[in-house]
N, C-alpha and C positions, 0 to 999 in steps of 0.2 A: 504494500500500500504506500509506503514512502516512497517510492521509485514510480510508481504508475501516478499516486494522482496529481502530480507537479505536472508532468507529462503532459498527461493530457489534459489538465487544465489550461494550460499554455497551447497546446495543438488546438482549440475550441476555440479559444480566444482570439487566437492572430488568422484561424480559418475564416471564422465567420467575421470578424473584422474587414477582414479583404473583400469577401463577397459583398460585405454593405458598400464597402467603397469604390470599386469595379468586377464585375465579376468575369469579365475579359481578362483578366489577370491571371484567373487560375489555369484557364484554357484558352488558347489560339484557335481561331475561327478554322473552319474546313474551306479549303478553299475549292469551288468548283470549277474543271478545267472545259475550257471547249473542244469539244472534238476535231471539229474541223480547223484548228489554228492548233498545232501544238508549243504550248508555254505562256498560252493567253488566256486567264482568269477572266471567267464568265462573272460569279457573284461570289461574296464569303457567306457563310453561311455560321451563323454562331450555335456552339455546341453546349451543350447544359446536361448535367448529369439529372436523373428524376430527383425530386427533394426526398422521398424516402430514402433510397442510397446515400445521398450525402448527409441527413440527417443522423442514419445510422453507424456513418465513419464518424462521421467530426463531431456529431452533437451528443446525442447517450450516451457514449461512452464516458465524457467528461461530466454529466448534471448527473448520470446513476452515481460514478465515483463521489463524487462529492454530497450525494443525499447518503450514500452508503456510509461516508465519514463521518460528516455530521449525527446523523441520527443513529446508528450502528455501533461506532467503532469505540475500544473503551479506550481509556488516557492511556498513555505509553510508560514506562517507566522514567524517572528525572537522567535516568545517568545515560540515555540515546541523546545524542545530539539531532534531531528531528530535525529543525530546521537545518543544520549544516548537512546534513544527508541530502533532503530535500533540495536545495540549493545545489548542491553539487552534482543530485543525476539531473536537475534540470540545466544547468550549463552546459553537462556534458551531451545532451541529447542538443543543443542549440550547434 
């Protein structure tokens, strides 16, 4: 639990951040070619994942982890350095 929900609390947050902000960001349009001109782009065509899929990578996984914590998980012992743990697999996953 210390190693996962930094994780993806951070993976939810810079995901769905981006999508508010462009969502052309996360994917490059398809481009459609014409047949008859080859290497002459007809139209692009913007690609989107369904929102159940994307909800289900980027978004449950970070709001269960953290209802799980919250409501769930009992105190840790004083002598973990929780936060330094915490802190340190999320840099290393950055």
């Amino acid at each position: 639990m210390a190693a996962s929900l930094p994780t993806e609390t951070m993976i939810t947050i810079l995901y769905w951040s981006i999508v508010v902000i462009n969502k052309d960001l996360l994917m490059q349009p398809k481009k459609v070619m014409d047949p008859h001109n080859p290497g002459q782009v007809l139209r692009e065509e913007t690609v989107s994942v369904p929102f159940s899929i994307d909800a289900s990578l980027h978004a449950f996984p970070g709001v269960f982890l953290l209802v799980d914590f919250f409501l769930f998980s009992r105190p840790l012992p004083k002598s973990i350095p929780i936060v330094a743990v915490a802190a340190a697999v999320t840099v290393s996953y950055a």
